[in-house]
C-alpha positions as CSV (number, residue, x, y, z in Angstrom):
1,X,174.5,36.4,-17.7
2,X,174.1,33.9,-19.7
3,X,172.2,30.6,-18.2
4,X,174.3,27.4,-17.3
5,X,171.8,25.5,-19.5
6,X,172.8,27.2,-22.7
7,X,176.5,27.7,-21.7
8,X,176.5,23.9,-21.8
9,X,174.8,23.5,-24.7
10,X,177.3,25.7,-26.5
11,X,180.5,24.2,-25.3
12,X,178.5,20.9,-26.4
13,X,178.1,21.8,-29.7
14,X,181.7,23.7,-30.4
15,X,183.2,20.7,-29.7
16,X,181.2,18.4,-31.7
17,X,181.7,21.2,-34.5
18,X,185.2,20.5,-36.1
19,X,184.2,16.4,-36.5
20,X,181.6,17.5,-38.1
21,X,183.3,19.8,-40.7
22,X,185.7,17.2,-41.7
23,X,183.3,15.1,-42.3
24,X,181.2,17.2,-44.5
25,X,184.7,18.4,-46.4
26,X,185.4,14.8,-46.3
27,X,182.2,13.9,-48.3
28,X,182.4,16.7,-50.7
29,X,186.4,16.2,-51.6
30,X,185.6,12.5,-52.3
31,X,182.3,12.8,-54.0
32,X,184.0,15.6,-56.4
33,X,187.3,14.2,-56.4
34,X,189.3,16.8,-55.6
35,X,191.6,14.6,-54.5
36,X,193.5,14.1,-57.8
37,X,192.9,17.7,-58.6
38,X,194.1,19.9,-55.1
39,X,196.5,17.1,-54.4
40,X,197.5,16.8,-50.5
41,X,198.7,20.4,-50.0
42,X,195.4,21.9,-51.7
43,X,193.4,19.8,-49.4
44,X,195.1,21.3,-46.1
45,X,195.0,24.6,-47.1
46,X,191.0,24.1,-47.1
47,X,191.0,22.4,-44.4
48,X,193.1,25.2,-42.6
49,X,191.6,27.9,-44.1
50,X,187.7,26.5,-42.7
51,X,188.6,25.5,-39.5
52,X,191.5,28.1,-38.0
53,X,191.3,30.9,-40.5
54,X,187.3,31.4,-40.7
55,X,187.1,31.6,-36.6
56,X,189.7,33.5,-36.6
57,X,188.4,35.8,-39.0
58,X,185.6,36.5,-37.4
59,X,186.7,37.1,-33.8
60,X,188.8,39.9,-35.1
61,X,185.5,41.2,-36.7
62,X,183.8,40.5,-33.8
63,X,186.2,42.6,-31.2
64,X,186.0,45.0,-34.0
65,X,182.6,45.7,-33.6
66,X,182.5,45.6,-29.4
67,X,181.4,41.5,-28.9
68,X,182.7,40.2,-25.7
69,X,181.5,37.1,-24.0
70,X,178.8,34.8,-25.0
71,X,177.8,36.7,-27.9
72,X,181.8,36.5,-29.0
73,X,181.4,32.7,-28.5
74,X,178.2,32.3,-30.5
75,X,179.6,34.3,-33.3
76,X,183.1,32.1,-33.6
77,X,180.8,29.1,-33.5
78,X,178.4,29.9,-36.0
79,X,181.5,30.8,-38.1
80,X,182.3,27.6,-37.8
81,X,179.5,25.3,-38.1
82,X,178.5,23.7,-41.4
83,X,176.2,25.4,-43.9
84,X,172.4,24.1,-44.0
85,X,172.8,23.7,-47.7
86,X,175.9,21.1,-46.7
87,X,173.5,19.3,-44.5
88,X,170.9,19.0,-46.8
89,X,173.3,17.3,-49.8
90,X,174.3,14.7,-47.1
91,X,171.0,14.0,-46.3
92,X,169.8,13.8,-50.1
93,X,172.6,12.0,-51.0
94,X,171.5,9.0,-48.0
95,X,168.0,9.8,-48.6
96,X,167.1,10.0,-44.9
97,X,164.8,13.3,-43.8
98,X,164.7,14.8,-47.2
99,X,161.6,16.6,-46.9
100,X,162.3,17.5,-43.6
101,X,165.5,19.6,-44.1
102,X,164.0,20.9,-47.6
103,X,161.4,22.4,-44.9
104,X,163.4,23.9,-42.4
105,X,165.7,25.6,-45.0
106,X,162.6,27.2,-46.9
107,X,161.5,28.4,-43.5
108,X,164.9,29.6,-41.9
């Protein structure tokens, strides 16, 4: 069983996860401007496609392959979580903690 420390920790962060997302998306659309481009329809057809389609996704790969439980929950969530490369253009684009995500990317 999982402990009651790290169950919390991952209901924390799934629910902190889809603000983030539209956040990033948010950044990227505008700083792009895809706007113009995709037009209002294109835009929520991303936005469905990375935050219901994605999880989705992968919790019919994950049954596929026998995940139950915490390890299904982890999987869904990582599915849905922003890429490190996402966080690192936000952070370069504010300058704050350059060097220290350029770091952790290298080493993860």
């Amino acid at each position: 069983a999982t402990p009651s420390f790290v169950a919390q920790f991952s209901d924390m962060l799934g629910k902190g996860v889809f603000g983030s997302s539209l956040f990033v998306i948010g950044m990227f659309v505008f700083s792009h401007d895809l706007v113009g481009s995709l037009g209002c329809c294109g835009l929520m057809r991303i936005l469905f496609a990375r935050h219901v389609l994605a999880p989705t996704v992968m919790v019919g790969l994950a049954l596929l392959v026998g995940s139950r439980g915490d390890q299904l929950r982890v999987m869904v969530l990582q599915s849905a979580l922003p890429q490190a490369v996402v966080t690192f253009n936000i952070s370069a684009k504010y300058g704050v903690g350059v060097e220290l995500l350029t770091s952790s990317i290298a080493v993860g």
